[in-house]
C-alpha positions, 0 to 999 in steps of 0.5 A, a space after each residue: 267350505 261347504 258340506 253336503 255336496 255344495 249345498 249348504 254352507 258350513 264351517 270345515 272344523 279342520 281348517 279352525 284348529 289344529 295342535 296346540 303347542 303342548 300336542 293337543 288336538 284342539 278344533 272346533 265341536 263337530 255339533 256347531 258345523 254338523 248339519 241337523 239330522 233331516 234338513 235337506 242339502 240338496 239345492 234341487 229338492 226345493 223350487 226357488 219359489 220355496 226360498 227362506 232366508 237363513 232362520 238364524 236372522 229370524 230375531 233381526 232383519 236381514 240386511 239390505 241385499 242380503 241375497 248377495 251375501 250368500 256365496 253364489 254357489 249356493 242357492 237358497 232354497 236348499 237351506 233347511 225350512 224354519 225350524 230347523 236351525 243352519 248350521 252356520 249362516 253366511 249371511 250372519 257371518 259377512 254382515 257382520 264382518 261388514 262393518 269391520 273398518 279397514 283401518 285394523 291390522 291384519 291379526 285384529 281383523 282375522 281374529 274378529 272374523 273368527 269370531 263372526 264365523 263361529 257365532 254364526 255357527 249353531 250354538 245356542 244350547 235349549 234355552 234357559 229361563 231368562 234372568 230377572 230384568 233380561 231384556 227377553 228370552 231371545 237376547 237371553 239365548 243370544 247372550 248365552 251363544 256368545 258364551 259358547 263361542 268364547 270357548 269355541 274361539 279359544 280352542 281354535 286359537 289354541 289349535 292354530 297357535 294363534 297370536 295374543 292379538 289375535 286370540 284377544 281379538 277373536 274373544 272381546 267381540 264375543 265377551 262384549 256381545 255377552 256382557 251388552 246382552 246381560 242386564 247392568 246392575 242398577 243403583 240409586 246414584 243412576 236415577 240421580 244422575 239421570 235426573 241431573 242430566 235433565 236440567 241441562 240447557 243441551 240436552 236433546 233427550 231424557 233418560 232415566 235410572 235404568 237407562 243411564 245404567 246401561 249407558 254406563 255399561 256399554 261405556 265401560 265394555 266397550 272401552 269408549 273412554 279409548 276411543 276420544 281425543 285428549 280434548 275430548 273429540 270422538 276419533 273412532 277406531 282408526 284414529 285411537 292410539 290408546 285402543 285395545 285389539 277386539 274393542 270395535 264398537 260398531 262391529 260388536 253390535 252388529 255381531 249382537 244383532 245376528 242373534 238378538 231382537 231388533 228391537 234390543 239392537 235398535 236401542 244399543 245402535 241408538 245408544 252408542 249414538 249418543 256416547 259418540 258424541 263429543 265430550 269434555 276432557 275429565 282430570 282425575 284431579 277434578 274429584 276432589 270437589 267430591 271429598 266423600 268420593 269412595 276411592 274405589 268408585 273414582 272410576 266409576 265417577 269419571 265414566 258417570 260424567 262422561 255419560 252425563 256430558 253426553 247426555 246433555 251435550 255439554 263439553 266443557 272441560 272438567 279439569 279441576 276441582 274448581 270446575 267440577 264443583 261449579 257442574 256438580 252444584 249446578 246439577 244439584 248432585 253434591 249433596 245427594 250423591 253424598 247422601 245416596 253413598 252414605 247410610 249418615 245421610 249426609 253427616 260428617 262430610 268435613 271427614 270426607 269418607 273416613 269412619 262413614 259407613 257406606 250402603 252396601 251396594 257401593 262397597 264395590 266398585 262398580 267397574 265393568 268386569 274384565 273378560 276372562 280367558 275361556 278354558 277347554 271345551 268340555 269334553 
């Protein structure tokens, strides 16, 4: 739909909602599709020569041909000058919804195209002062607008009586954006896994402590483990049979990278590379050749082999005790993992983890956090 007479695309609020089945209006805030006071709609008030691309991708190219995304209606020196934020930028919204794959139902795919229409609507609120460790201010305000969007999209789904496929689908592409753009906690046993995956024969790169961790973090969002074949092999989004609706890898990035620094989307494309590739089958069975292992870190142990394999291209299956105890011995992890978990350092292992006090950092799991169904909009 368009506003202003055809000049200036934007989102029609009453086609995103309606009433909930409780009878309440839900549609979405009239601030994300009202155009700025001032900016111009008429395609006529500026020559062609005067032509911006949407300033919305101003922390990302713009994609190839991305004249052609732009409905032909409308013509581009009517969007508002740099400065003053679109409305919403139909150039964001279709080069990410480029990069849904075909092979998706149909409820996934509407969900996911709703989440591309509102993130590409003017949702960022005045930015706030980027945590400590963020990657920069930008990707602190991008992280920020896919928070909003989460309760923009829940108040549409509500508004159309969407299905659960649908508002799952139109909220974990958002919460993904959010959480990849956050900065992933660091621990000690990162830096040391990081350093074993080093002495590997098939490594094809280096990483270290802080990198492993966000390897880890976009492993555990985005649900990769779903994506591989029992044996192993990469199988993408068309050939899992364990996925869950929402998680699209390639989409969500490209989702992030309407609003995020082209740097930052550079290193989470290069990073999702990296854990595509091939890997072994890891059994549960396997751990215990880690008679320390704190039971609640099981989890978070198998995605860190997973991680380490494919930093190192190793595709060996760890389907025993016997196997991961041979890999773990090779890469001089059992001994310091145990003492890096452990305030004793080491002592009493023959007890495994009963009566040991750990450090306090891993007295949690270290789990990806589970999205949370955004509530109403504020008032």
């Amino acid at each position: 739909a368009t506003c202003g007479g055809g000049g200036l695309p934007c989102l029609a609020p009453a086609l995103f909602g309606g009433a909930d089945p409780k009878g309440v209006a839900q549609f979405l805030s009239p601030a994300i599709v009202t155009p700025p006071e001032g900016a111009n709609l008429s395609p006529s008030s500026a020559s062609p020569s005067s032509a911006s691309p949407p300033p919305f991708l101003h922390h990302s190219e713009l994609p190839p041909s991305c004249e052609l995304l732009l409905p032909s209606p409308v013509d581009p020196a009517g969007l508002p000058p740099l400065g003053a934020p679109p409305p919403f930028s139909s150039a964001a919204m279709r080069a990410a919804a480029a990069k849904l794959p075909q092979a998706v139902p149909e409820e996934e795919a509407l969900g996911a195209a709703l989440a591309a229409a509102i993130y590409s609507c003017r949702l960022a609120p005045p930015a706030p002062p980027p945590p400590p460790g963020a990657r920069s201010a930008a990707d602190a305000l991008a992280a920020g607008a896919a928070d909003a969007a989460m309760c923009e999209v829940m108040a549409a789904c509500d508004g159309l009586s969407a299905s659960n496929e649908m508002r799952q689908s139109a909220h974990t592409p958002l919460w993904c954006v959010k959480a990849l753009l956050d900065t992933p906690p660091q621990l000690g046993m990162f830096e040391l896994l990081a350093t074993a995956a080093s002495r590997g024969d098939g490594g094809q790169r280096r990483v270290g402590g802080r990198e492993f961790g966000e390897l880890l973090h976009m492993w555990q969002s985005l649900k990769l483990a779903s994506l591989f074949a029992p044996d192993g092999a990469w199988c993408g989004v068309g050939g899992a049979a364990r996925r869950t609706p929402g998680y699209l890898p390639d989409f969500i990035l490209e989702l992030a990278g309407t609003r995020c620094e082209r740097p930052t989307l550079l290193r989470l494309r290069e990073q999702l590379q990296l854990l595509q590739r091939d890997g072994p089958p890891i059994s549960g069975e396997a751990l215990g050749a880690l008679p320390s292992l704190p039971p609640h870190l099981r989890g978070t142990m198998i995605a860190c082999l997973h991680v380490l394999c494919r930093i190192e291209g190793a595709i060996a299956p760890l389907s025993d005790k016997a196997s991961l105890r041979s890999f773990l011995e090779e890469h001089a992890l059992l001994d310091a993992l145990d003492a890096e978990w452990y305030v004793d350092a080491g002592e009493g292992k023959e007890k495994g983890c009963k009566g040991r006090e750990l450090r306090p950092q891993y007295e949690q799991a270290v789990n990806r956090p589970k999205p949370k169904k955004k509530g109403k909009k504020a008032e």
